[in-house]
C-alpha positions in Angstrom: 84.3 104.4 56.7 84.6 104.9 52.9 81.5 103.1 52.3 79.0 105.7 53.9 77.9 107.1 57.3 79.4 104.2 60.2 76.7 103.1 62.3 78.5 101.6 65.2 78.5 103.8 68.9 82.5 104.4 69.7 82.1 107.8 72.2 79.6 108.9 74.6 78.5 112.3 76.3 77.9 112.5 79.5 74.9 114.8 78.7 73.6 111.8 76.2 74.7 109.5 78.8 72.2 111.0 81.2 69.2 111.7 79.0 69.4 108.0 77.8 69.6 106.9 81.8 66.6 109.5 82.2 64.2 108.2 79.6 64.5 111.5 78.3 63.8 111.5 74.3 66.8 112.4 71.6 67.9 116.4 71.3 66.8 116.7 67.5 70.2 117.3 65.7 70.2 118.9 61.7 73.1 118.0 59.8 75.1 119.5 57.6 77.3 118.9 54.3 80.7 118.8 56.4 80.6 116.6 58.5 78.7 114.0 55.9 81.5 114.3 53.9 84.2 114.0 56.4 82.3 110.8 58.1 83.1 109.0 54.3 86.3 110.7 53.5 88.7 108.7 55.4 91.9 111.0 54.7 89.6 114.2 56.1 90.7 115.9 59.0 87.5 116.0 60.7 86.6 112.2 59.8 87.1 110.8 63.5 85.2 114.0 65.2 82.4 113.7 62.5 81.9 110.0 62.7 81.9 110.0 67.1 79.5 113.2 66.8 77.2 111.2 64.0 77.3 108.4 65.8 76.5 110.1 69.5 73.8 108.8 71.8 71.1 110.4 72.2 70.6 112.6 69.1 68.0 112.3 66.2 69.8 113.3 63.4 67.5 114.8 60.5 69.3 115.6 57.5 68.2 118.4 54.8 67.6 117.1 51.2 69.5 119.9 49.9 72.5 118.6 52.1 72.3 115.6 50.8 72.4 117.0 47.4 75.7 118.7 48.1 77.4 116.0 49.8 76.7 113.6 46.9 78.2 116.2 44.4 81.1 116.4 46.3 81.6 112.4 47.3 80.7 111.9 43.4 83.6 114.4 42.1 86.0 113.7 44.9 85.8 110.0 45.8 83.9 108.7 43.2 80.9 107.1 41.9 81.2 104.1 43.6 81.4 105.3 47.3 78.8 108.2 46.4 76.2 105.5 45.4 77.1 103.5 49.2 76.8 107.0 50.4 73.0 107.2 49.2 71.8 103.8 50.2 72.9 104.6 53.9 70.7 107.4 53.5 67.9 104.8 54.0 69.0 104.8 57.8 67.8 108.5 57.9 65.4 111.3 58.8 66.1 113.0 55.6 63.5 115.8 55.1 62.8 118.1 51.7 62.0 121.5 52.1 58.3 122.2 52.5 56.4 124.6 50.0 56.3 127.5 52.5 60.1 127.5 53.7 61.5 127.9 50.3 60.5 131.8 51.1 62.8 131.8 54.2 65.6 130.1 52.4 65.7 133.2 49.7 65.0 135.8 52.5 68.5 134.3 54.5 70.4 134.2 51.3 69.4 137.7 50.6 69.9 138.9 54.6 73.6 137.2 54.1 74.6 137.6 50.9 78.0 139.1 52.2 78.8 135.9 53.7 77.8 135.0 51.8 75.3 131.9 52.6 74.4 130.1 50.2 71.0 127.9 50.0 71.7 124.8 51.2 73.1 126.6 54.5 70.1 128.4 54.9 68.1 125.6 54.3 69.7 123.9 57.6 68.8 126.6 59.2 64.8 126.8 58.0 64.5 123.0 58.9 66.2 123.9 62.2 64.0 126.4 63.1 60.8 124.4 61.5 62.2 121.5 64.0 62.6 123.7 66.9 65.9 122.7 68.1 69.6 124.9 68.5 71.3 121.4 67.8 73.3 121.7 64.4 76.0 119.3 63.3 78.5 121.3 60.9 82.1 122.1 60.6 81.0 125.2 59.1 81.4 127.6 62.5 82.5 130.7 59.9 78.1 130.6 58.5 76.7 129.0 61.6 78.2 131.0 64.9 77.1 133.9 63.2 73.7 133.1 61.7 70.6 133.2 64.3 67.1 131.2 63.8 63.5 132.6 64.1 64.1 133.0 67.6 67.3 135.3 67.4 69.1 133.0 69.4 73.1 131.1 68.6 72.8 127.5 67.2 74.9 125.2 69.7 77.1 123.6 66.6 78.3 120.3 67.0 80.9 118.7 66.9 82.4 121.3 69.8 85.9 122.5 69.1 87.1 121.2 72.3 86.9 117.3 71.4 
């Protein structure tokens, strides 16, 4: 939808699926710039698998500020003004968090640690609030950064949407 972030539910998981059936609360999900951009760029490639993974059951979607940042830049200088300003007032429908005083540390230290990526800040600012949030969950498109970045923890990111959709 060129308007912003679709709300309606088109696909399920059968993992969602169950945790709904089980009472079991929503996997905490950070998103990134990709698929944002893709869910309001109709002509994308990745606009259908962005738009059924935003809209999945049984996630929480939080979405960095910084992300937001980028994804209006690039809605603003690619689609224009108009649908970047719809993009922002769906952004009332969201967990949208800023980075807290102390993370802004950790961002530099990943930028620094990848620098041959190299990873920029907003990317490693998906990754603080991931770790900060304690989930693995991270919507992107970006597999190149994210399958080879790890969290606190050491441990992969499971990166959605899956490549086998």
């Amino acid at each position: 939808m060129a308007s912003g972030i679709p709300r309606e539910r088109r696909t399920r998981s059968s993992l969602a699926n169950w945790e709904a059936r089980k009472g079991l609360p929503p996997r905490v999900a950070v998103v990134d710039t990709g698929p944002l951009y893709a869910a309001v760029d109709q002509d994308d490639q990745d606009h259908g698998r962005s738009v059924a993974v935003l809209q999945q059951p049984g996630l929480r979607l939080v979405i960095p500020a910084l992300v937001i940042a980028e994804a209006c830049y690039l809605i603003g200088t690619r689609l224009g003004a108009a649908i970047e300003a719809r993009f922002v007032a769906t952004m009332t429908g969201f967990e949208v968090r800023a980075p807290e005083p102390q993370d802004w540390q950790r961002i530099g230290a990943l930028v620094e640690r990848y620098k041959d990526f190299p990873l920029g800040g907003v990317d490693a600012s998906v990754v603080v609030l991931a770790d900060r949030l304690r989930t693995r969950v991270i919507i992107t498109l970006d597999r190149r950064h994210f399958g080879a970045v790890r969290g606190m923890g050491g441990h992969p990111f499971q990166l959605l949407p899956t490549l086998i959709e």
